[in-house]
N, C-alpha and C positions, 0 to 999 in steps of 0.2 A: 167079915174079912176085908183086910184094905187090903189095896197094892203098891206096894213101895216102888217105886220109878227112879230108873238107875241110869246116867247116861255115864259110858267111858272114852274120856280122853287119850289119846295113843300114838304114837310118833316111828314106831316100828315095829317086829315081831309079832307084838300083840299077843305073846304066852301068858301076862296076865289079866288079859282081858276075855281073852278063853277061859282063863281059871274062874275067873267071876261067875263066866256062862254057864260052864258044870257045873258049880256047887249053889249059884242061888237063881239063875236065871228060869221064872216059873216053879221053884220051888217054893214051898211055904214052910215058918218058921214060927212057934205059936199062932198071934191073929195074924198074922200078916203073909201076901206071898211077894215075889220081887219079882219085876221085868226088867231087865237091860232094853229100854227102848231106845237108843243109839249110841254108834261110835261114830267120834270126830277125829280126824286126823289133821295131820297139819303136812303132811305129806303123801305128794300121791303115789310114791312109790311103797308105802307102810304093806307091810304083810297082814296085819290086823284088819287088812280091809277082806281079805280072805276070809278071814275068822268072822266077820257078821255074817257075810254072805252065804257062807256053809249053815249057820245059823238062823236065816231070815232075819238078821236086824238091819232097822235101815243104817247106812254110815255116808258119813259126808266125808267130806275133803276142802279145806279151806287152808289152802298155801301160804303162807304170812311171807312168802316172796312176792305174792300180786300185791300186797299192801304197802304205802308207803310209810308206815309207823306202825308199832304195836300196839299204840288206842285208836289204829284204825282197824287192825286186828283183831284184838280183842273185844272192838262193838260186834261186831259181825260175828266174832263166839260165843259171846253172850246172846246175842240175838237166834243165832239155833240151838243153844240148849236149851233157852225161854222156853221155845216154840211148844218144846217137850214135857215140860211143866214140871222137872224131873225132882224126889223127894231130896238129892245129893247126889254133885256130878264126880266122879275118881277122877285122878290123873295116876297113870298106871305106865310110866315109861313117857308121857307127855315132856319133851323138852321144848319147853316155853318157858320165857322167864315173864310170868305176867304184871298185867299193870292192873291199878286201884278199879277202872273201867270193869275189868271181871273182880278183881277179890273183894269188891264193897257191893258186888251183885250176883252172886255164886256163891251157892254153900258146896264148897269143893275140899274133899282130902286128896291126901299127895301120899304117896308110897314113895319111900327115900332108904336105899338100898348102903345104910352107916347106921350107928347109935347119932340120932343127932343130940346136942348140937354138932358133934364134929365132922368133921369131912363135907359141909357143903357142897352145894353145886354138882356139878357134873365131875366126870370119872373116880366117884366117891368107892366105888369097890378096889378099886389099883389103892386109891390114899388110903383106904384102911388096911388094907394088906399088907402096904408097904408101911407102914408107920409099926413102931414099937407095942402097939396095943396086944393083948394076951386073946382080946378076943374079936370079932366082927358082931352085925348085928344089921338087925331091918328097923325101921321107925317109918309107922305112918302119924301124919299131923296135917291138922286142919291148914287149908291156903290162906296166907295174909302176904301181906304187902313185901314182908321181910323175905330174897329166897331160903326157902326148908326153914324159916324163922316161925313159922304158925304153932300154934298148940300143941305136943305132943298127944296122941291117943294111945296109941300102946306101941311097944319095944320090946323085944325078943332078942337075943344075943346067943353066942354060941363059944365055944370053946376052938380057939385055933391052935390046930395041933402043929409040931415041931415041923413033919415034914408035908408040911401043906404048902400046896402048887397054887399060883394063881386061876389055875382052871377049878380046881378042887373045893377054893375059897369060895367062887362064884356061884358054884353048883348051890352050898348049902346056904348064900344068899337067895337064889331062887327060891329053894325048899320051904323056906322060912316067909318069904315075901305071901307063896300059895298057899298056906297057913293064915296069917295072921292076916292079910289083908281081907279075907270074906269075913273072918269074925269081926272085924274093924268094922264095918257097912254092915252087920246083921247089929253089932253093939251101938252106932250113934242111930240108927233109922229104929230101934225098937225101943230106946231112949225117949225118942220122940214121938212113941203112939199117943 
């Protein structure tokens, strides 16, 4: 039995980084079992710092306000997830627009709360709501240079109903995100036994 080494990146709340924890952290999945052996934040006010510590994981804090550039930034991310040796790092609510420094030395997926390609970037759940589209949806895809531009690995979509709220919309972007992103991490890490 291997173990799959999992580190997650996090910027707030940290509800999906929790989710990771419940359904695979020390759990096993055919040969394989997985640890979340760290969260990084890039803010030290993140609630997700919470959520290791309830959990005995260790978590950093590395502010990319002390940095004067994001590849000074990004050496010093890459240099603590190295540390960890980890099989695949998440970004799980990580708002970072990264540079080539991490995405040509990290095997990193991204959870992106749209069908991408559309709705890029940040407040992608408002533009999909508010756009004429019949439905919403989550896409996780491998990080590259491009932002939400990487590889799609899987997409799940949903049905928006007539009298759906922006709160209401959000709710089943969540649902969907705790879903599909542990199978996402059991599917590319068992890919690669």
């Amino acid at each position: 039995m291997s173990i799959k080494r999992i580190v997650v990146l996090f910027s707030g709340e940290g509800s999906n980084l929790e989710n990771i924890i419940k359904k695979l952290h020390k759990k096993s999945f055919g040969l394989d079992s997985y640890e979340v052996v760290a969260g990084i934040t890039n803010k030290k006010e993140a609630k997700g710092i919470q959520i290791c510590k309830k959990y005995n994981i260790p978590s950093y804090v590395i502010e990319h306000k002390n940095y004067t550039s994001r590849e000074e930034f990004d050496t010093k991310l890459v240099e603590i997830i190295n540390s960890f040796h980890p099989h695949l790092t998440v970004l799980a609510g990580f708002m970072r627009i990264l540079t080539p420094i991490f995405t040509k030395n990290i095997k990193a997926i991204n959870l992106h709360p749209s069908l991408l390609p559309l709705f890029k970037g940040t407040n992608a759940i408002e533009k999909s709501f508010y756009s004429d589209m019949k439905v919403g949806g989550v896409s996780i895809h491998y990080v590259s240079k491009e932002l939400d531009g990487g590889e799609i690995i899987a997409q799940e979509c949903f049905k928006k109903d007539e009298d759906e709220t922006l709160e209401s919309f959000a709710k089943k972007i969540k649902s969907l995100e705790y879903k599909l992103l542990p199978q996402a991490i059991v599917k590319i890490l068992t890919k690669k036994a």
